[in-house]
C-alpha positions in Angstrom: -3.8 -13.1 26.6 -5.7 -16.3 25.6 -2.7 -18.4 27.0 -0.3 -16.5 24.3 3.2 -15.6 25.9 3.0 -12.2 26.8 7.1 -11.4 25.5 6.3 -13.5 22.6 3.2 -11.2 21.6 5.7 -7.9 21.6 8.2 -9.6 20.0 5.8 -9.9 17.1 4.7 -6.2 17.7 8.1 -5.4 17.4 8.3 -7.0 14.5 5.5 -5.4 12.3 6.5 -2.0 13.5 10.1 -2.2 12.4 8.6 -3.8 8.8 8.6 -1.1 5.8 5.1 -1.2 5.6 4.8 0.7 8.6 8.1 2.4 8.4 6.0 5.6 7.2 3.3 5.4 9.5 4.3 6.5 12.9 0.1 6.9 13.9 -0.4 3.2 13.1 2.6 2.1 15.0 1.0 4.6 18.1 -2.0 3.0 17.4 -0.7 -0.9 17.6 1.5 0.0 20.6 -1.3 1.7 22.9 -3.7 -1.4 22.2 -1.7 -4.2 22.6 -0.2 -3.4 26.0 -3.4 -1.7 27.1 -4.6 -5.3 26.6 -1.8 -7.0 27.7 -1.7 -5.0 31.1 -5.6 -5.9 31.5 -6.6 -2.4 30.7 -9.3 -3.3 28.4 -11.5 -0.2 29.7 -8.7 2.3 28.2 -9.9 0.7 24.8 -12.2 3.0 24.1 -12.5 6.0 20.5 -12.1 8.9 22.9 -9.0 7.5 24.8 -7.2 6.2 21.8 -8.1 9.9 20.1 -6.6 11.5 23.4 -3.5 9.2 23.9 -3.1 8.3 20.5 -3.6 11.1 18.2 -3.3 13.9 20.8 -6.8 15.4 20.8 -7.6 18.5 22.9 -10.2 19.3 25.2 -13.1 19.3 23.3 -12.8 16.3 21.2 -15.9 14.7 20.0 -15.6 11.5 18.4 -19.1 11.9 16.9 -17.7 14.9 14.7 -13.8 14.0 14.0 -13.6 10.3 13.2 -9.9 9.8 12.8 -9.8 6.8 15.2 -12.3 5.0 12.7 -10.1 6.4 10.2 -7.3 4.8 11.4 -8.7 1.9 12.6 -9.6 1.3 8.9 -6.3 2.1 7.4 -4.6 -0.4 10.5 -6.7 -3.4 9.0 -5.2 -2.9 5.8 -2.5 -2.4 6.0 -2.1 -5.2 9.0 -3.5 -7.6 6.2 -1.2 -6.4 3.7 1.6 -7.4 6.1 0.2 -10.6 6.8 -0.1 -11.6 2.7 3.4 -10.6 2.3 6.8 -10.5 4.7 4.6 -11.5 7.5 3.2 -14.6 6.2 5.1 -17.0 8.1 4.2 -15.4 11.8 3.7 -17.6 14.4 0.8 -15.2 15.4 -1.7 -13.1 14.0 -3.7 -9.3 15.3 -6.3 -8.6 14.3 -8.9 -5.9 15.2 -12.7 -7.2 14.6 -14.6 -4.3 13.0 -16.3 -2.3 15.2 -13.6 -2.6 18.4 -10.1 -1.4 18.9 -9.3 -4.2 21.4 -6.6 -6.2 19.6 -7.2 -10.3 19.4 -4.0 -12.5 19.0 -4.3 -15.4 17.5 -2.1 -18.5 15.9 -2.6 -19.2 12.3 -4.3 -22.3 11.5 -2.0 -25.3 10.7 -1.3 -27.1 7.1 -3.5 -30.1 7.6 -2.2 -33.0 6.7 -3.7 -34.7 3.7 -5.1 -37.6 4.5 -6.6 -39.0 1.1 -6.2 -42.6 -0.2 -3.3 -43.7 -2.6 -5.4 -43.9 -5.7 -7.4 -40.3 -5.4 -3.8 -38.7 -5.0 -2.4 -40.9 -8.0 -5.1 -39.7 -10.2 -4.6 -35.6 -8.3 -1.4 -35.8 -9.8 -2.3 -36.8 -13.7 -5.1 -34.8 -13.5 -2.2 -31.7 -12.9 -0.4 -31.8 -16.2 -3.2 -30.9 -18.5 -4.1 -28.2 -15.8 -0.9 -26.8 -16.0 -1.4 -26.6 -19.8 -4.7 -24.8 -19.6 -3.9 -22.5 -17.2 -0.7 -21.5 -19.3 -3.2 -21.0 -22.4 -5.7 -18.3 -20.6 -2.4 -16.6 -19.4 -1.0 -16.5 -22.9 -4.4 -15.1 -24.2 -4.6 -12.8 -21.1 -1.6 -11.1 -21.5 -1.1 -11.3 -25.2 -4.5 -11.2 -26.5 -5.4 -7.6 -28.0 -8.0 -7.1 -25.2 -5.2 -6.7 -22.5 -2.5 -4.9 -23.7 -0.3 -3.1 -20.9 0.2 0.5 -21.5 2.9 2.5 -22.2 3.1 5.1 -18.8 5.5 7.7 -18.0 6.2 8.7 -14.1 6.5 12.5 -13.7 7.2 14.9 -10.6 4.2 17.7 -10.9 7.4 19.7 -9.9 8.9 19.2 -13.2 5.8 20.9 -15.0 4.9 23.2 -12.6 6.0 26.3 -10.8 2.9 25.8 -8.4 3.9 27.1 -4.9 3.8 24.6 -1.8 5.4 22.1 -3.5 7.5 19.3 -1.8 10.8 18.1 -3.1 10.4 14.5 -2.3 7.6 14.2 -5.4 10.8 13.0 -7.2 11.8 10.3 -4.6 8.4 8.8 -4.4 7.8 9.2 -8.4 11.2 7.3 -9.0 10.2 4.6 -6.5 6.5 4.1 -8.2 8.3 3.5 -11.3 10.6 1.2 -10.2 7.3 -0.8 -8.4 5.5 -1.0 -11.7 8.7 -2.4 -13.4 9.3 -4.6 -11.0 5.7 -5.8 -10.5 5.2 -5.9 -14.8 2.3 -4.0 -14.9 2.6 -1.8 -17.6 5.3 -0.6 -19.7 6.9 1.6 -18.0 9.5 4.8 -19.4 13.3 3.7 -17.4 13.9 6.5 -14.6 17.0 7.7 -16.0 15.3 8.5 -19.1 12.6 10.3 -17.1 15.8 12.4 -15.4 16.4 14.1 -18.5 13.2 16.0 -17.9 13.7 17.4 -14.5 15.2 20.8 -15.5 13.9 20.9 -18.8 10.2 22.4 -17.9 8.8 20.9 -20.5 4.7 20.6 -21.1 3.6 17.3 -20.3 1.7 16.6 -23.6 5.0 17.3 -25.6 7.0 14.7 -22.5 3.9 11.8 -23.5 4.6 12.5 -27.2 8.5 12.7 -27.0 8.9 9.3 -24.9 6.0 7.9 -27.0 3.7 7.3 -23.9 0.0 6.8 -23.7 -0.4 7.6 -19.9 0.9 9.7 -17.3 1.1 9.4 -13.9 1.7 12.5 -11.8 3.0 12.5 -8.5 2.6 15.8 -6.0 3.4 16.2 -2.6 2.4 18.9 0.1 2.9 20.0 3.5 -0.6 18.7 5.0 -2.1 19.4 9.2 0.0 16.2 10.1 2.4 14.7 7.8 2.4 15.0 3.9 -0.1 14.5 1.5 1.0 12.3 -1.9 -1.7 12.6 -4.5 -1.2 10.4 -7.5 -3.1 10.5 -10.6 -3.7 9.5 -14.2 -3.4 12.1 -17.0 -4.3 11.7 -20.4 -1.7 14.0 -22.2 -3.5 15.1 -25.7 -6.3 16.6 -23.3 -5.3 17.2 -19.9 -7.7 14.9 -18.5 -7.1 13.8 -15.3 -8.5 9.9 -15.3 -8.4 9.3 -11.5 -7.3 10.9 -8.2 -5.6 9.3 -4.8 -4.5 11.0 -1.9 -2.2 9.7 0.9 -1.4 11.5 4.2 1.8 10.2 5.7 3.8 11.3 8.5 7.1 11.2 6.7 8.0 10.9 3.2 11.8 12.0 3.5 13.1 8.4 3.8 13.4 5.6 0.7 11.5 3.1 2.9 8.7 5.7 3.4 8.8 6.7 -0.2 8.4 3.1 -1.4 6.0 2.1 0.9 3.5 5.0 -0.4 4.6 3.8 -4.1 3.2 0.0 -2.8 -0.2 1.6 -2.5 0.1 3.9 -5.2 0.8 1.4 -7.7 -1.6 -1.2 -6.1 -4.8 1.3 -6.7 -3.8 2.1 -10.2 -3.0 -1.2 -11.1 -6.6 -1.8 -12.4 -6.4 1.4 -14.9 -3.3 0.6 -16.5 -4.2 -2.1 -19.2 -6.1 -1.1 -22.4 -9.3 -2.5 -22.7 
């Protein structure tokens, strides 16, 4: 495998399996698994949409790539979330995967290496007096970015579509996920966020959510449902404007398992990551 030890390549499978990231994603970890020792045995061939559909995702007789695409699907979603691990607890790998768009055969590779810097005395002398007054500038544009008028964070409330609603097909764990994207946007300072225990208060209380907003004194809500889906659950998340109802933006999640806090929070990593860009008054 391009003179990479074969144990120490599943060792590093191994490792980005048992991460949280993937904790909740037992069709990625299928997925990983089938390719990497397909390729490591020498089975190349096997690599193919129509096999990783039938050994993979347990497609019938009949299954036509052409029409059900869930191997590109989840080819797409592997990527990301692969580069995801490799930006955060996986940043100090010894080795990288990585699937080039447009094949399933897994590559392994090494990152590249720090290089050493190599420039004269004087250039670095002058680097470092030159960092001060960069130091100062930068800390300017982030003072005006964050307390300029332009770029205020907003004031957002977390609440279970449970709590509100009496809609049938409804799963429980809305409340485990919604309590897990709050603690994510307090802990990542995104917005002003209403404390969990506060939003407790509210769970048998079946209150409207335009009277929650005004009571709490928030600006923006962000609703949180889960249902039974074909494979897994489906989380949607979305914005709600409470004087009007208006939903501002919708995302949906399918996810094998949602029942466990490192499932729940890693489905509140996403969540919060693609709202993050709606949650600062412009």
């Amino acid at each position: 495998m391009d003179g990479i030890l074969v144990q120490a390549v599943r060792d590093h499978l191994e490792r980005i399996v048992a991460d949280d990231l993937f904790s909740g994603a037992a069709r990625l970890c299928r997925f990983l698994r089938f390719t990497v020792e397909s390729k490591i045995s020498g089975r190349e061939d096997q690599i193919k949409e129509f096999v990783i559909g039938r050994e993979v995702f347990d497609r019938k007789d009949g299954y036509d790539p052409r029409l059900d695409p869930i191997v590109r699907v989840e080819a797409r979603r592997l990527r990301a979330k692969l580069a995801e691990y490799y930006e955060g607890p996986g940043r100090t790998e010894p080795l990288r995967l990585e699937y080039p768009r447009g094949s399933y055969i897994p590559i392994v590779t090494r990152p590249n290496p720090v290089v050493a810097d190599a420039q004269p005395a004087r250039r670095r002398s002058l680097t470092w007096l030159a960092i001060p007054g960069a130091i100062v500038l930068a800390a300017l544009i982030l003072a005006a970015y964050r307390f300029g008028p332009w770029a205020r964070p907003q004031t957002v409330a977390v609440l279970p579509v449970q709590w509100i609603s009496d809609a049938s097909g409804l799963d429980k764990t809305d409340a485990g996920i919604a309590e897990a994207v709050d603690a994510e946007l307090a802990n990542r300072d995104i917005a002003r966020v209403i404390a969990w225990p506060v939003m407790l208060r509210y769970q048998t209380a079946h209150r409207s959510s335009d009277s929650i907003a005004a009571e709490l004194g928030a600006s923006t809500l962000i609703m949180i449902a889960v249902r039974d889906a074909d494979r897994g659950k489906l989380v949607s998340a979305f914005l709600m404007e409470p004087a009007s109802g208006r939903k501002r933006r919708v995302n949906s999640y399918t996810v094998d398992d949602v029942s466990t806090l490192a499932a729940q929070r890693s489905v509140a990593h996403q969540i919060v990551g693609d709202l993050r860009p709606l949650l600062v008054l412009r």
